[in-house]
C-alpha positions in Angstrom: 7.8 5.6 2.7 8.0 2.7 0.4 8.3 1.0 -2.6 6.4 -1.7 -1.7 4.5 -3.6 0.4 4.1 -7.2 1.6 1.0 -8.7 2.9 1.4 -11.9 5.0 -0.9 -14.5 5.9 -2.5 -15.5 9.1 -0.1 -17.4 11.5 2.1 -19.3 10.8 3.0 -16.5 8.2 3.6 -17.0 4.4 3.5 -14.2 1.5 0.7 -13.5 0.3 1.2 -11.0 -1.8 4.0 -8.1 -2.5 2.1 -4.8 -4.0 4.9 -2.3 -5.6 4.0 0.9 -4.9 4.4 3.5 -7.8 3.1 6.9 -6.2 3.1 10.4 -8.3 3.6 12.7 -5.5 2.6 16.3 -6.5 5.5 18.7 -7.2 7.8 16.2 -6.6 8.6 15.9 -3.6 8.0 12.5 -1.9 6.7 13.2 1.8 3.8 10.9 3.1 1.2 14.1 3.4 2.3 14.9 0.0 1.9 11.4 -1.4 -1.3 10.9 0.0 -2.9 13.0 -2.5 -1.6 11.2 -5.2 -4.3 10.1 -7.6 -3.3 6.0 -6.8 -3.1 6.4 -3.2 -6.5 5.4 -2.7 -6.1 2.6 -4.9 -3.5 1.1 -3.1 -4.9 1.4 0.1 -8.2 -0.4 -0.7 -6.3 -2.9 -2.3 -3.9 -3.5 0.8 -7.0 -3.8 3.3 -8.6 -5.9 0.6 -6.0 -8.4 0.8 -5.6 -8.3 4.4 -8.9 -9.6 4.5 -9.8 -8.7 8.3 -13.4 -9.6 9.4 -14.5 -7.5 12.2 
């Protein structure tokens, strides 16, 4: 788990972007199965593959 993430470009690597992660887990407790049904879980993970921009 964590707080944020940091997408990096195509080689030679740069930054490309840093997305902080702010997750509501239900009931509190902060496991991954429990904090992938937080509401903004999907949100971040479109936006994360979004900015990986992978072409297959």
């Amino acid at each position: 788990m964590s707080d944020r993430v940091v997408v990096l470009s195509k080689r030679p690597a740069t930054i490309k972007d840093i997305i902080p992660i702010n997750l509501t887990c239900p009931g509190g407790v902060r496991t991954p199965m429990k904090c992938r049904e937080a509401p903004e879980f999907r949100y971040y993970f479109n936006q994360i593959w979004k900015e990986l921009d992978i072409h297959v």
